[in-house]
C-alpha positions as CSV (number, residue, x, y, z in Angstrom):
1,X,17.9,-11.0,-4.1
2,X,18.3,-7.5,-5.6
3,X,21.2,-4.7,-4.7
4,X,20.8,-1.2,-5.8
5,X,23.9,1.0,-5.9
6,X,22.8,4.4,-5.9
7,X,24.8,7.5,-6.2
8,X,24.6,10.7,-5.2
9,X,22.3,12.9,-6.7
10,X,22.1,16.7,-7.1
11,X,18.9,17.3,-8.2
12,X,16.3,16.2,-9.7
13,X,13.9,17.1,-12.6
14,X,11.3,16.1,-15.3
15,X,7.9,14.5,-14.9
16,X,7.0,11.5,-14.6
17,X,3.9,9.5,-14.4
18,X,2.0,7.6,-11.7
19,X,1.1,4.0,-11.8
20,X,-2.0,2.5,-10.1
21,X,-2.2,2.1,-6.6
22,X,-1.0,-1.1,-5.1
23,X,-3.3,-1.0,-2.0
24,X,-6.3,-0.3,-4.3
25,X,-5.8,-3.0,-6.9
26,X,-5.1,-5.9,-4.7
27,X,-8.5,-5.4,-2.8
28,X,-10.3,-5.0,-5.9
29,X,-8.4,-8.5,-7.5
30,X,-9.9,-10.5,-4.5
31,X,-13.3,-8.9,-5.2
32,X,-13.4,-10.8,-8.4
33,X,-14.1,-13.7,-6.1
34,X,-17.6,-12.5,-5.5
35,X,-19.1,-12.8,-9.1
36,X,-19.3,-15.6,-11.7
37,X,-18.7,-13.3,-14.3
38,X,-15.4,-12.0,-15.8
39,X,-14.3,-8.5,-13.8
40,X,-11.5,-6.7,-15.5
41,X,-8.7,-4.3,-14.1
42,X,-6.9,-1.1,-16.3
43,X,-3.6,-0.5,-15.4
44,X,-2.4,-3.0,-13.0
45,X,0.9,-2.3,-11.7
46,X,4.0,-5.0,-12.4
47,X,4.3,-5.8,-8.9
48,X,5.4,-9.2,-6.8
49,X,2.4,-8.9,-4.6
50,X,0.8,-8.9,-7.3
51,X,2.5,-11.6,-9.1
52,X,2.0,-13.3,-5.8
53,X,-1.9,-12.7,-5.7
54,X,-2.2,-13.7,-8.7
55,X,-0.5,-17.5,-7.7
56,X,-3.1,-17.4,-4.8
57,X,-6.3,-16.7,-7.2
58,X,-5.2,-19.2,-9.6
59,X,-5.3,-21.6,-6.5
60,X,-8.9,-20.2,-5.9
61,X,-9.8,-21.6,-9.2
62,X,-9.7,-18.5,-11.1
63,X,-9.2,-17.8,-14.3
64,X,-6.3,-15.1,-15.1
65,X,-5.6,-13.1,-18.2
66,X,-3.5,-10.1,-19.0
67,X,-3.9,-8.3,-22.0
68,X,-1.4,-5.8,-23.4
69,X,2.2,-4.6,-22.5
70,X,2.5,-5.0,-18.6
71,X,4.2,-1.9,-19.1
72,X,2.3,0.0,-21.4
73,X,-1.2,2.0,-20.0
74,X,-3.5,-0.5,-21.7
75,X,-2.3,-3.2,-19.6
76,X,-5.5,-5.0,-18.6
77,X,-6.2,-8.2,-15.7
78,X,-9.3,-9.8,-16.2
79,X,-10.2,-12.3,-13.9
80,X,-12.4,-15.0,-13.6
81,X,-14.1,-16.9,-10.8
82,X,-16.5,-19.6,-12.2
83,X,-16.2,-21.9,-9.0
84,X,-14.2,-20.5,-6.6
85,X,-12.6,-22.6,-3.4
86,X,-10.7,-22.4,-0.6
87,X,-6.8,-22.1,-1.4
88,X,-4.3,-25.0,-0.8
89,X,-1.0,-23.6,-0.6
90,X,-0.7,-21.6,3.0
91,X,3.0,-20.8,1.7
92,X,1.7,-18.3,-0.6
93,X,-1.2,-16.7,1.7
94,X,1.6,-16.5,4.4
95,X,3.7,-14.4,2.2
96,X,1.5,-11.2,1.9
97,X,-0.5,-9.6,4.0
98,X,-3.4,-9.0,1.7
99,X,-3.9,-12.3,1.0
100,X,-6.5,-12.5,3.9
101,X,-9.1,-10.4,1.8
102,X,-9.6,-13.6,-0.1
103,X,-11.3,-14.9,3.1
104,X,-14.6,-12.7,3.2
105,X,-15.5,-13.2,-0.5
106,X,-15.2,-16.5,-0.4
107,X,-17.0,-16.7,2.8
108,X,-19.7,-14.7,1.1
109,X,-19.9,-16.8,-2.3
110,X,-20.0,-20.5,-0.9
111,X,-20.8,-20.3,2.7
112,X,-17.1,-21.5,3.9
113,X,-13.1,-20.6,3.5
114,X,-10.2,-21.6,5.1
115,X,-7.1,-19.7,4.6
116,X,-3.6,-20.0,6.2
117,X,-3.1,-17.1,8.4
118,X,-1.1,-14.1,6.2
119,X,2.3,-13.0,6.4
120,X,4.0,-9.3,5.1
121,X,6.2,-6.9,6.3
122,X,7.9,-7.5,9.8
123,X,6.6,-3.8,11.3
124,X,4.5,-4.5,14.1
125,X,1.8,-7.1,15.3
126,X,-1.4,-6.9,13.1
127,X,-3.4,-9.4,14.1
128,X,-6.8,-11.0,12.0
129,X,-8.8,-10.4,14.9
130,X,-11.0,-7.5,13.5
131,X,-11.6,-9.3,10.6
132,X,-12.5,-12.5,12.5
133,X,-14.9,-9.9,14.9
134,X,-16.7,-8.7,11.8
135,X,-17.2,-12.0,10.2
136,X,-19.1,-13.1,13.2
137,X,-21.2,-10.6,13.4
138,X,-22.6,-11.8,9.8
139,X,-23.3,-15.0,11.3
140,X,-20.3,-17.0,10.3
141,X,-18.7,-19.8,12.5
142,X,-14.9,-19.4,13.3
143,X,-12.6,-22.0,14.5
144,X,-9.0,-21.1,14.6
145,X,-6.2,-23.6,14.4
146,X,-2.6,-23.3,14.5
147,X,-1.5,-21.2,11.2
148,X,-4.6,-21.4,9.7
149,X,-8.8,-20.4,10.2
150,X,-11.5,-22.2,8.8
151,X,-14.8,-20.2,8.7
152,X,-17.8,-20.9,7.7
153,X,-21.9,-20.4,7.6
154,X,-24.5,-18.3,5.7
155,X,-23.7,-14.5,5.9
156,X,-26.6,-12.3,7.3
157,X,-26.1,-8.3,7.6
158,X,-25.6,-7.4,11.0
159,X,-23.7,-4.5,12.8
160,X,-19.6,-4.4,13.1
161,X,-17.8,-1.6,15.5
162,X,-14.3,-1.8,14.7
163,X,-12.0,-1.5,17.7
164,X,-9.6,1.1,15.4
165,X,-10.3,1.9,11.9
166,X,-8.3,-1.3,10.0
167,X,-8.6,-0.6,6.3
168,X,-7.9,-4.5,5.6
169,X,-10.8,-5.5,8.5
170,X,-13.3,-2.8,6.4
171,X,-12.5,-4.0,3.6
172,X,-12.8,-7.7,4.6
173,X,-16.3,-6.9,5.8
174,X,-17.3,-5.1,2.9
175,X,-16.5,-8.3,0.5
176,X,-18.5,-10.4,2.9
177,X,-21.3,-8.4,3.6
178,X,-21.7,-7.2,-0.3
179,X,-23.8,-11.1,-0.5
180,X,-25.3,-11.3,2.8
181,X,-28.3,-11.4,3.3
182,X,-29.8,-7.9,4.8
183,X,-28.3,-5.1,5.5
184,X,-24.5,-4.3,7.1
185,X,-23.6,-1.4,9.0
186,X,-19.9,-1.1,10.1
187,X,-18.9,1.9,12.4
188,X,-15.6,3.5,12.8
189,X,-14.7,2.3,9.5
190,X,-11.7,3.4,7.7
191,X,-11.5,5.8,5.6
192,X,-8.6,5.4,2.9
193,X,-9.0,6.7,-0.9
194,X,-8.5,2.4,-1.5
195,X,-11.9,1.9,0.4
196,X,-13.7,4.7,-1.4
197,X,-12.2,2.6,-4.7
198,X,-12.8,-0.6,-3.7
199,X,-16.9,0.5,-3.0
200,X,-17.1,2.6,-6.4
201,X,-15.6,-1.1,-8.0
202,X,-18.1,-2.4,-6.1
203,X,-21.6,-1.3,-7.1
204,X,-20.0,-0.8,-10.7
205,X,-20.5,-4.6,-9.8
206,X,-24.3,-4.0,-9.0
207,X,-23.5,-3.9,-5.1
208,X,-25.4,-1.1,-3.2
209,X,-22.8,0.3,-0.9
210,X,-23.3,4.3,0.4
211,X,-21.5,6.0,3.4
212,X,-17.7,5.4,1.8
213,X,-14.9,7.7,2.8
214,X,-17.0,8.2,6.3
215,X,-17.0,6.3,9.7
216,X,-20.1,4.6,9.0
217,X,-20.3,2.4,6.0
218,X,-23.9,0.7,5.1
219,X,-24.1,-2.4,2.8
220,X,-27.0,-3.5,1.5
221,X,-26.5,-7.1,0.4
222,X,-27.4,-8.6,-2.8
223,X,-27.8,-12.3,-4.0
224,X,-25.5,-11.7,-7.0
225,X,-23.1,-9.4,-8.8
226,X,-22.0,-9.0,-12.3
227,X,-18.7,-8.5,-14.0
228,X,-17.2,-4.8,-14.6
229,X,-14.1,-3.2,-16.4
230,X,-12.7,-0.9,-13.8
231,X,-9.9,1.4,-13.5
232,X,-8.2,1.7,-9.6
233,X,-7.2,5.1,-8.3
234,X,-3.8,6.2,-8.9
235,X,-0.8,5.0,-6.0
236,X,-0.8,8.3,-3.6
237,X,2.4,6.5,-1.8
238,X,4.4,6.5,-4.6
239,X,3.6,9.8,-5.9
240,X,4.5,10.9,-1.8
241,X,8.1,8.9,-2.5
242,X,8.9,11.0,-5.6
243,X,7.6,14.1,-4.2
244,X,10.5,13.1,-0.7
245,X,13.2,12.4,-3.3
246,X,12.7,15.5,-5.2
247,X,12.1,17.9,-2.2
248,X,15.4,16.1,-1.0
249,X,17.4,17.3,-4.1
250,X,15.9,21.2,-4.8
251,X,14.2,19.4,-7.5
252,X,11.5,20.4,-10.1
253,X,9.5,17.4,-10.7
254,X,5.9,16.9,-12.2
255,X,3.7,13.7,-11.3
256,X,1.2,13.4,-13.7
257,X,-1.9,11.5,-13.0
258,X,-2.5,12.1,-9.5
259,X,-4.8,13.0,-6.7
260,X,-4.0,15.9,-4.6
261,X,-6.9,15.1,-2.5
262,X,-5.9,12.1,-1.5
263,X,-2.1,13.5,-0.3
264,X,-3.4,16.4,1.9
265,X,-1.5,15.7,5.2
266,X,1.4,15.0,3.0
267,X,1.4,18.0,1.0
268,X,0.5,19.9,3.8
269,X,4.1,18.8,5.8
270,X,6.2,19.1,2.3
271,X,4.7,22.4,2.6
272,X,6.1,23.6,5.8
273,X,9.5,22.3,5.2
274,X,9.9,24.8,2.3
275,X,9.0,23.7,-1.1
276,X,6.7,25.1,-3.5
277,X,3.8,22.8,-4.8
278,X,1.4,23.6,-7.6
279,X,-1.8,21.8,-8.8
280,X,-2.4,22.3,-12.4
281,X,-4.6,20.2,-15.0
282,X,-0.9,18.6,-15.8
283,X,-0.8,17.7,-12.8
284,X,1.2,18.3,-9.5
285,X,4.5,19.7,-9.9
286,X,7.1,20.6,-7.0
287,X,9.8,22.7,-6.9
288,X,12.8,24.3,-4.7
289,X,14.5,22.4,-2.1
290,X,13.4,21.6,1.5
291,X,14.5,23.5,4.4
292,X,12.5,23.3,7.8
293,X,12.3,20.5,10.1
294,X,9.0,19.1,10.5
295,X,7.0,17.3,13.1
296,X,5.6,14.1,11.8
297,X,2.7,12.0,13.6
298,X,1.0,9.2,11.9
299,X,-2.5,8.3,11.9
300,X,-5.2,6.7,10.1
301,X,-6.5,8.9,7.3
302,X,-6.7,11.5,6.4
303,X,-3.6,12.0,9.0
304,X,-0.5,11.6,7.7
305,X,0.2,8.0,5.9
306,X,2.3,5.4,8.0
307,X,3.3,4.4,4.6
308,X,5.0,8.0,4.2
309,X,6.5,8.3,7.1
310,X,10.1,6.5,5.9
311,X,10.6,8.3,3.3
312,X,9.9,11.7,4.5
313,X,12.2,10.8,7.4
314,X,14.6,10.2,4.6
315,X,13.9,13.7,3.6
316,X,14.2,15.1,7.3
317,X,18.2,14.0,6.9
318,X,18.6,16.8,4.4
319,X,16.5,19.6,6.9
320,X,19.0,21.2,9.2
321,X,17.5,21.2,12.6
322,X,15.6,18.3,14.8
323,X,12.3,16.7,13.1
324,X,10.3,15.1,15.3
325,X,8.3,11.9,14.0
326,X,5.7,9.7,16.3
327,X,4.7,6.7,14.8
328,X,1.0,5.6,16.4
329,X,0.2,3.0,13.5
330,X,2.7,0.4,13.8
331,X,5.4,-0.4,16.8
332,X,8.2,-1.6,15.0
333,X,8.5,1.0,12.2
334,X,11.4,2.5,12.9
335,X,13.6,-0.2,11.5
336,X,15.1,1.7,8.7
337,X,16.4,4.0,11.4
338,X,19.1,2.0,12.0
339,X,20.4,1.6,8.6
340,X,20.2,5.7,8.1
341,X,22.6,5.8,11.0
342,X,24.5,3.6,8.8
343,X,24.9,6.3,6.2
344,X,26.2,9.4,9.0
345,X,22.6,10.0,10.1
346,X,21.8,11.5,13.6
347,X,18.8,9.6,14.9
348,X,17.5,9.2,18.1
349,X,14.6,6.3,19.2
350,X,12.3,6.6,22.1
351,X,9.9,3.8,22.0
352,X,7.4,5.2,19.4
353,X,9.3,8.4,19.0
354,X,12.3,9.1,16.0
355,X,14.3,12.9,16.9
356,X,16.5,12.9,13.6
357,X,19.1,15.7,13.8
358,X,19.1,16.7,10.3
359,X,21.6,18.6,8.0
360,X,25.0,15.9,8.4
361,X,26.8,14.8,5.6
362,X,26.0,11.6,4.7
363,X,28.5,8.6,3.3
364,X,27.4,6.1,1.0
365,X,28.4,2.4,2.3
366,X,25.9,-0.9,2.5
367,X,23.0,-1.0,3.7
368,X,19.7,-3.1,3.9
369,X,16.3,-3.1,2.8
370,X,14.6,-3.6,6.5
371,X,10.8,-3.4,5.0
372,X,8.7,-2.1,1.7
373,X,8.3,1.4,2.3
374,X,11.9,1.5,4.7
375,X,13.3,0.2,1.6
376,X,12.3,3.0,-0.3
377,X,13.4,5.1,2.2
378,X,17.1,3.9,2.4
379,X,16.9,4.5,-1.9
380,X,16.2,8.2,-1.3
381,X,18.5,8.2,1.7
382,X,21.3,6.8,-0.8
383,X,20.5,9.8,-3.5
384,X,21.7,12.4,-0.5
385,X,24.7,10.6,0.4
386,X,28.4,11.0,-0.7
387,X,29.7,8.4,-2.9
388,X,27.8,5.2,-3.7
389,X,25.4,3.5,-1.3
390,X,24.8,0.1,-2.3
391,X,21.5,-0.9,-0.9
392,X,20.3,-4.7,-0.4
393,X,17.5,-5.9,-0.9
394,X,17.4,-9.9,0.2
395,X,13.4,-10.3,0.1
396,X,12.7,-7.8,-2.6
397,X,10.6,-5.5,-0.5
398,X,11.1,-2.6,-2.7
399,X,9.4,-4.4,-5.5
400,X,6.5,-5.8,-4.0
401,X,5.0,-2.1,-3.5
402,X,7.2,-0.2,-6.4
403,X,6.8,-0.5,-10.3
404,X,10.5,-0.2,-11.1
405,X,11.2,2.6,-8.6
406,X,14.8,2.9,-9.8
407,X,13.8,3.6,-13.5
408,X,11.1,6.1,-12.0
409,X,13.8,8.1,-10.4
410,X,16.6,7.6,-13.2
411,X,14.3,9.3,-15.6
412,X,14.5,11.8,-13.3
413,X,18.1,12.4,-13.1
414,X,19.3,9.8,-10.2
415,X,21.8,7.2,-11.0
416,X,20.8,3.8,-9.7
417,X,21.6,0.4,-11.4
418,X,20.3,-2.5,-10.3
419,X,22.0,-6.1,-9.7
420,X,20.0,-9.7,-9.4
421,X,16.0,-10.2,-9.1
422,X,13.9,-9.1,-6.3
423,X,12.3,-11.8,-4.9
424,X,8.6,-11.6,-4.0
């Protein structure tokens, strides 16, 4: 269990940089399952999902190694999966939600997996049933039992129509259909940055993959891949979290190592509330202090991030006025609502529908991490509040998404210490 006591925070300054993403790397760590040969990773972030990843590979049968300072930029994972097999422990695949991207490449490299069914964040229903949809349709046989599916068979290409653009169903498919025999098309795909990255990984790999970043994604399969050295796309929801906490404070704050283009709906909406944003080759710096209220509605990209939407509603406490955020993405996102109220926050819940009545002084007392990016959310809430907040963290979301956020924003000028070990 971690606790965070945060104090307030005027304003905040400096530059910082950005670590890799999260949701890039831990596609790109089950990909390693497809080839025989060692595949290593740049830069991957000290993170328990992760760590946690890691645990379930090793149960895979591969080999891990990290090179380097975990800390320092030539950190490197290299992985490799000489015989892979089907995982043992369900406790670990039911911890993480990403876990279930180990099914389709092992599918794909020996012709059957069984995996426990996955676990994650408590913010809505997201069912395995896309991924199951799209295995079928590669010829695999699917036989669901209680906490667990078994799959098996040998994959041919064939055509997948996602029912809603899941980025972890694409990118399931993707892994499987990367062997299959023939070609894959899959329509209404997603069309995140992490897919583009994962594909790019891909054929570095020798896969022939074209159509990323689109709706229609086209995988030509191939009866082997090789190993690659690879480094993922920088983490476009933590750069969005820094950007909240210093448009929060009338901060001045440069992320180096970013991607604009990846951030558009969110830069856009820090836009409108006030701040100034600049893209240089340094990198992307912001400045002044947030204002205007904002209307907020999440969607699959390039609409605004669900991921983002916490923390800029942390940011909506400081705008004076009402911002309106409609969370279409996941039912139960509003959790860390309830904790803001906590603090002296005025926020309203209509079903999928948050009015926040920003501009009240907030008071620091306790509060609770309610998810990974809520989490987050309740850290930057704590910076604009009176006092100390001391914010708790009893399943260590913060640090299964966050390299170290408190050190990230204490090198800016917060004050956050940080009591116990978050536990992935």
């Amino acid at each position: 269990m971690a606790t965070y006591r945060i104090r307030h925070c005027e304003r905040l300054s400096g530059e910082i940089s950005i670590h890799a993403a999260k949701n890039a790397v831990l596609p790109l760590m089950c990909a390693s399952l497809l080839t025989k040969e060692p595949v290593t990773i740049e830069r991957v972030p000290e993170l328990t999902d992760v760590h946690t990843l890691l645990e379930i590979l090793s149960d895979c049968g591969v080999s891990v190694r990290r090179d380097g300072d975990r800390n320092a930029p030539d950190s490197t994972l290299t992985l490799w999966a000489e015989e892979p097999q089907s995982p043992t422990s369900g406790d670990l695949l039911s911890r993480m939600r990403a876990s279930v991207l180990v099914m389709g490449p092992l599918l794909a490299r020996t012709g059957y997996a069984r995996v426990a069914l996955p676990g994650g964040c408590a913010i809505g229903q997201r069912p395995i049933d896309l991924h199951l949809k799209g295995m079928e349709a590669l010829g695999a046989q699917v036989q669901l039992t209680p906490g667990s599916v078994t799959l098996q068979g040998t994959l041919r290409g064939g055509s997948v129509y996602l029912d809603f653009p899941s980025v972890g169903a694409t990118e399931n498919i993707i892994l499987a259909a990367a062997l299959a025999r023939g070609t894959t098309r899959i329509e209404n795909a997603a069309k995140e940055p992490e897919i583009v990255d994962l594909c790019t990984f891909l054929n570095e790999m020798g896969a022939a993959i074209s159509g990323a970043g689109t709706g229609a994604i086209v995988i030509e399969g191939r009866e082997a891949l090789h190993g690659c050295v690879y480094r993922p796309i920088p983490d476009r929801i933590e750069a969005g979290t820094i950007l909240c906490a210093s448009a929060m404070t009338e901060g001045s704050v440069l992320l180096r190592g970013v991607r604009p283009d990846h951030m558009r709906a969110l830069l856009f909406k820090l836009s409108e509330t006030g701040v100034t944003l600049r893209e240089s080759p340094a990198g992307l710096r912001l400045s002044g202090r947030a204002s205007q209220p904002v209307q907020v509605r999440t969607l699959a990209y390039p609409g605004f991030p669900t991921d983002m939407q916490a923390p800029m509603m942390a940011l909506a406490l400081r705008l004076r006025g009402t911002s309106v955020f409609l969370e279409t993405v996941f039912e139960n996102r509003f959790m860390h609502a309830r904790e803001m109220a906590r603090l002296g926050a005025g926020i309203r819940i209509e079903d999928r529908i948050a009015l926040v009545n920003g501009g009240r002084v907030l008071s620091g007392t306790d509060v609770t991490s309610t998810d990974l990016r809520g989490g987050a959310a309740m850290m930057l809430a704590g910076l604009a509040a009176e006092g100390e907040t001391v914010l708790h963290d009893p399943c260590g979301h913060i640090a299964r998404g966050y390299e170290d956020l408190p050190s990230m924003l204490n090198h800016l000028g917060a004050h956050i210490t940080v009591e116990g070990f978050p536990e992935g």
